[in-house]
C-alpha positions, -999 to +999 in steps of 0.1 A: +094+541-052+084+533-087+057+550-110+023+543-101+005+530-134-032+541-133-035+555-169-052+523-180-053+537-222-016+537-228-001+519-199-020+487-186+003+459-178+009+425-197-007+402-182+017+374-170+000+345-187+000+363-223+035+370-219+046+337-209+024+325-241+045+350-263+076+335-253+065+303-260+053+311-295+086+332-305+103+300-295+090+281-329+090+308-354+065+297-383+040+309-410+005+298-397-001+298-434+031+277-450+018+237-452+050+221-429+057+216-397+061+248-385+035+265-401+010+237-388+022+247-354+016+282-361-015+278-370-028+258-343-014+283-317-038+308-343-066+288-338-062+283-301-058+319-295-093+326-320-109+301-301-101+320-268-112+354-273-142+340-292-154+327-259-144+357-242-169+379-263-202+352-271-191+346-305-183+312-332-145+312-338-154+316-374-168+350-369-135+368-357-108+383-379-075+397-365-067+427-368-037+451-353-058+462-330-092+479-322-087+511-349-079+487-374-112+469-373-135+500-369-121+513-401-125+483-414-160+483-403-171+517-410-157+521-442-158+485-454-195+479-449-200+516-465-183+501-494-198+471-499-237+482-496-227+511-521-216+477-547-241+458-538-266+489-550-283+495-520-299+529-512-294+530-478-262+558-475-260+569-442-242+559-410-249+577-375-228+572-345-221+590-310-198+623-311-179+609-281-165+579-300-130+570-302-109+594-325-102+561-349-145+563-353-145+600-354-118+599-382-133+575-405-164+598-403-146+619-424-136+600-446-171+586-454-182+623-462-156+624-487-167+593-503-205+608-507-217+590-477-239+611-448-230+611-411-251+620-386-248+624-348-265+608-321-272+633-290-254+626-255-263+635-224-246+651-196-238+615-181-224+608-216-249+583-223-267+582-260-304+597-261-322+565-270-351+586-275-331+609-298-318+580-316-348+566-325-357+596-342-328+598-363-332+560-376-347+560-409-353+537-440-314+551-452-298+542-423-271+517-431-246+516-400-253+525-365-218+524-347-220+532-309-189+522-284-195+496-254-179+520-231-161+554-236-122+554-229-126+590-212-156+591-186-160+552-183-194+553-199-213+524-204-235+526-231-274+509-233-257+491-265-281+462-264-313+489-266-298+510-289-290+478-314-331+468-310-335+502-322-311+499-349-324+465-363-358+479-363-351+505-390-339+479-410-296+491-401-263+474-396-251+481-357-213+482-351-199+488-313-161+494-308-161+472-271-123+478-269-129+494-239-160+471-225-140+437-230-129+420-201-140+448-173-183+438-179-198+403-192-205+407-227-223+387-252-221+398-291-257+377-296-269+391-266-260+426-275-275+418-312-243+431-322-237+427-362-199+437-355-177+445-326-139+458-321-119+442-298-081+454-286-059+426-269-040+456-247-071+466-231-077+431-219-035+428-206-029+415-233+001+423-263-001+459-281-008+457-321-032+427-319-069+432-321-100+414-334-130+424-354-165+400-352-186+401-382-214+382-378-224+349-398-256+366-416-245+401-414-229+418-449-190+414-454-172+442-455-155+451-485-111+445-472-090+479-469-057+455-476-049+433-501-029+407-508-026+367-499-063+369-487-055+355-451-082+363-424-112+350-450-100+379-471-108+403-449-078+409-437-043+403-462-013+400-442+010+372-423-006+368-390+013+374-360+006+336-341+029+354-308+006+382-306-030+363-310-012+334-286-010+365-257-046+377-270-060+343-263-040+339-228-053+371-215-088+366-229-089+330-209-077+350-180-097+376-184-132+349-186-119+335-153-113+366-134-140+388-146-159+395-115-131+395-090-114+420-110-146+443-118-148+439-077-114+451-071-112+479-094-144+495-082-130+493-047-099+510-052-114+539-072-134+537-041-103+539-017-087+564-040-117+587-040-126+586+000-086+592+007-091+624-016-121+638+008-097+630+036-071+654+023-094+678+015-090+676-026-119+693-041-133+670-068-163+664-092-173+634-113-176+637-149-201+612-166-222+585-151-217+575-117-246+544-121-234+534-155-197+532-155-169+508-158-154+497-129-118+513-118-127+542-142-125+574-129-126+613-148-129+636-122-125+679-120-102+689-098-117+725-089-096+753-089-064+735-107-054+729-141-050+691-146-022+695-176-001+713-147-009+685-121-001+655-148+035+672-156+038+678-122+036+643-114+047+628-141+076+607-123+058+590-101+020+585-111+010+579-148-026+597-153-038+618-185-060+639-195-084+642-220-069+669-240-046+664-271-014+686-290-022+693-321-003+712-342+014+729-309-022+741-297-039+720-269-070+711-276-098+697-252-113+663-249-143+658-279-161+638-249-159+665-221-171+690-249-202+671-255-210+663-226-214+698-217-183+711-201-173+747-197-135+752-207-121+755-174-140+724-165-125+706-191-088+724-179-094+708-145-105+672-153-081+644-151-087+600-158-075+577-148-080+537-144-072+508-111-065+477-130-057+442-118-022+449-110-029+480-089-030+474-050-044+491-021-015+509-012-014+521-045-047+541-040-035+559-009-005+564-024-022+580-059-044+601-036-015+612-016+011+620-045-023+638-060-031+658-029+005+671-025+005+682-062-030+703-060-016+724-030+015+728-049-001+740-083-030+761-058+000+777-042+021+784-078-009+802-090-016+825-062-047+801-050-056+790-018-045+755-008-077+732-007 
């Protein structure tokens, strides 16, 4: 038998219908911005494709700049808006996001330190969900960005975005969500959200790797570009564009419009299925973040008494899951979200993610929970534990 994919942030499948799209582009080669034929045809397949995921995510086709993917367009975000207020000579220097953001979010956080800016930090709860309450507080009259993510990649989270944008707004600040994550799992509206930009990822949606999208809204303050050079992408964003890619973006954004409840609906039932055939075998487990407020198919659970690094490796051949945790410098450190959240160490040790996408079946859910349960008594018995 073949691996069982079900670590949704490195291995969700290409959709069909983008890949088909792909082929068809690659089969005209063209520069969507060279004025014959086949840059015309290009350039259509460009606007098709921005016309797509535009619908996708609430917003005017105008409003969305491609980018190589999700990390792309946050540093664009964060560090371009930072930039431009500073020109423009406005006071307002500081920039507050969640502490369980994506490393690409986390990263640029430094580097706005080291260009004079201030960061500050949102509180989470225990659920990983922002502390509206806190936030609220922390909003003042030199608040210039507030970036919070439409749904963390490691617990599933599913931030109150729309509330904490009201908030934003109301003290007078920018709001930014990286919905990489969110996008094609959950309805979203950018105007509903009162979103003045948003991240997108065409991967996370089945789509191609290395093609992404940032929105910037019509009335909201440009950011200043991080790349230079022909001015493509409204200047935002110099570089030939890559009409294969953004032709698979828009296929599996279409798709993804059309199958967004049935496939919310079938994630959350496998997870289901996954979960219940754990109990049956007598896996001990524990649910990390919000079981209300959670994306559907997304799952980050402790498994008591085991170290999850061991049970990944052990498994490695036939189920694709991950952890949280990260090798740096040849030291393994643990997941930024489970830390804030409020896990002890060996909590954090144990806890393993994983996500049921569209492609995943029912037998693949026993099968996870079976390959899973045989690889906890295993690693109980290696280290002199009792087998669950």
């Amino acid at each position: 038998m073949g691996i069982i994919y079900l670590d949704g942030h490195a291995t969700t499948p290409l959709a069909p219908e983008a890949a088909a799209a792909i082929t068809d582009a690659w089969s005209a080669p063209g520069n969507p911005g060279s004025p014959h034929a086949a840059g015309a045809r290009a350039a259509k397949i460009v606007e098709v494709g921005r016309a797509a995921v535009a619908k996708l995510v609430g917003a005017a086709p105008s409003e969305l700049c491609f980018t190589s993917g999700a990390t792309e367009a946050n540093n664009i975000v964060l560090l371009g808006v930072a930039r431009a207020a500073r020109t423009s000579g406005s006071k307002r220097d500081r920039v507050l996001m969640t502490p369980i953001e994506h490393k690409s979010v986390l990263a640029c956080a430094d580097a706005l330190r080291s260009e004079g800016f201030e960061v500050g930090w949102t509180k989470v709860g225990p659920d990983g969900l922002v502390d509206l309450n806190n936030l609220a507080l922390l909003l003042d009259e030199r608040t210039l960005l507030l970036s919070i993510g439409g749904a963390n990649g490691e617990i599933g989270a599913v931030q109150p975005v729309a509330e904490a944008a009201a908030l934003g707004h109301r003290a007078g600040a920018l709001v930014h969500s990286d919905l990489a994550q969110m996008t094609g799992k959950l309805p979203l509206d950018v105007i509903d959200l009162e979103l003045d930009y948003a991240s997108f990822s065409a991967h996370k949606i089945y789509g191609p790797v290395g093609i992404g999208a940032l929105y910037v809204a019509a009335g909201a303050l440009a950011p200043t570009p991080l790349v230079f050079g022909g001015g493509q992408e409204g200047g935002l964003r110099s570089g030939t564009i890559s009409h294969p890619l953004v032709a698979g973006f828009g296929a599996a954004a279409e798709v993804a419009g059309h199958r967004l409840a049935d496939d919310a609906l079938h994630s959350q039932e496998l997870a289901h299925i996954f979960l219940r055939a754990l109990d049956q075998r007598q896996v001990r487990w524990r649910l990390n973040g919000s079981e209300q407020h959670r994306l559907p198919g997304s799952i980050n659970i402790q498994l008591i008494g085991v170290d999850a690094e061991n049970i990944v490796e052990r498994l490695s051949q036939s189920l694709a899951i991950s952890t949280g945790s990260a090798c740096q410098s040849g030291q393994i450190a643990s997941s930024h979200v489970l830390q804030e959240i409020g896990l002890m160490h060996e909590q954090q040790r144990s806890s393993a993610r994983m996500y049921f996408s569209r492609y995943n079946t029912t037998d693949d859910a026993h099968r996870a929970a079976e390959l899973m349960a045989s690889a906890v008594r295993a690693e109980s018995l290696a280290t002199g534990g009792l087998v669950q």
